[in-house]
Structure formats: structure tokens, C-alpha cells
C-alpha positions as CSV (number, residue, x, y, z in Angstrom):
1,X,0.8,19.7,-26.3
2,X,-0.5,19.2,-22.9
3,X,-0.3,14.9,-23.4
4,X,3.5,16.1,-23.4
5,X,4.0,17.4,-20.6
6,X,2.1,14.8,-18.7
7,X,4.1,11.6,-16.8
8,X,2.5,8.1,-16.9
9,X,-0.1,7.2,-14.0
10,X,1.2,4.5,-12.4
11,X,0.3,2.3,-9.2
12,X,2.4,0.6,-6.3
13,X,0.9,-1.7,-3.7
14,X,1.4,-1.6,0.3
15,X,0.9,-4.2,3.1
16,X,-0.7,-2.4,5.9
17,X,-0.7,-3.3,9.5
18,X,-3.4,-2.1,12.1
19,X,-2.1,-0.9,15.0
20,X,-4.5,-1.6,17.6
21,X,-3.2,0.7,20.5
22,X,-3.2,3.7,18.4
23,X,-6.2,2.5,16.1
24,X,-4.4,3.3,13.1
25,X,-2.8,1.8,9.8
26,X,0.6,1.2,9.2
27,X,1.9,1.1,5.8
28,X,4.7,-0.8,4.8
29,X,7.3,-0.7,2.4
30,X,6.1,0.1,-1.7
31,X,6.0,-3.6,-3.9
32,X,5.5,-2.7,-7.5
33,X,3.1,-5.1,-8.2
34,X,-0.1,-6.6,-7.0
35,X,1.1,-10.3,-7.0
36,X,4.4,-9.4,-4.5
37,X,2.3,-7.6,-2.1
38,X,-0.4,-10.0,-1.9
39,X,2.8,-13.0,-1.4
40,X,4.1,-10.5,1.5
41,X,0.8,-10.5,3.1
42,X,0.5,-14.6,3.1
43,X,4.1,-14.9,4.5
44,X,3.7,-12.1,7.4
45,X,0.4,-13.9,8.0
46,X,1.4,-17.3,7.8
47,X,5.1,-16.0,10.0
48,X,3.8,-13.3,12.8
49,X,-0.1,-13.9,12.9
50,X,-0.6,-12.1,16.1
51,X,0.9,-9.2,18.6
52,X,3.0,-10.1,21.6
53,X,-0.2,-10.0,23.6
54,X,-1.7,-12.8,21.5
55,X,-3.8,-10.7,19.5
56,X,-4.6,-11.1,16.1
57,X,-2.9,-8.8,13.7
58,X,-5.3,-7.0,10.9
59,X,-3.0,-6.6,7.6
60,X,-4.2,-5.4,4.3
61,X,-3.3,-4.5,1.0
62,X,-3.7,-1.1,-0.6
63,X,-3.7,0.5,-3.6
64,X,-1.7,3.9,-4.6
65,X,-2.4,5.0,-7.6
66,X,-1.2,8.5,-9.2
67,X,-2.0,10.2,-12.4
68,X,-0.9,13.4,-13.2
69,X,-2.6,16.3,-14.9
70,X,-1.4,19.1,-16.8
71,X,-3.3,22.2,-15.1
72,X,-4.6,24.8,-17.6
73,X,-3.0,28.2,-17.8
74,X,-5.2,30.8,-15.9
């Protein structure tokens, strides 16, 4: 029964950008698959390769990936 009650693990992909003032990641909008997020990257790259201040902007592409799991009753 518990297979049931479970949902489909599924994945989405992000293009993160580092900000380098607040030494943090960004993450950008949700692309459903691998292949558009990894297209996204090349054009911001190719279109806004660095920050006002000349410096290079860090992007990367990340993972999410949930599963979900039917807890046993206690």
C-alpha cells in the first residue's frame, strides 16, 4: 500500500549566479530539464560575462532532486 501513497521523485535544474559582495549563490528560475538549463548558462555566459565592475561572473548549474517517502506509522 505504501508504493500508493507515494508521488514520483522527480528533478528540476537551476542556473545559479555567485554573488560576490555577499559571497553567496543565487538561484534562478526552475528549467525542467538538464539540456535547457545548461543552453541558459551558454547564453547568460556568452550575453553578460561579467559584473558592472568588470568582474567575471561565476554561474552554475544545480541539481534539485525530490523523492518522497511514505513514513511508517508509529
Amino acid at each position: 500500500m505504501a508504493a500508493e501513497e507515494t508521488r514520483p521523485a522527480y528533478s528540476r535544474w537551476r542556473v545559479e549566479t555567485h554573488d560576490p559582495d555577499a559571497d553567496e549563490w543565487a538561484p534562478g528560475m526552475p528549467f525542467y530539464s538538464a539540456d535547457e538549463a545548461h543552453a541558459r548558462r551558454t547564453s547568460l555566459d556568452a550575453h553578460h560575462p561579467r559584473w558592472r565592475d568588470g568582474r567575471p561572473v561565476e554561474r552554475r548549474v544545480v541539481r534539485e532532486t525530490t523523492t518522497w517517502t511514505v513514513e511508517p506509522p508509529r
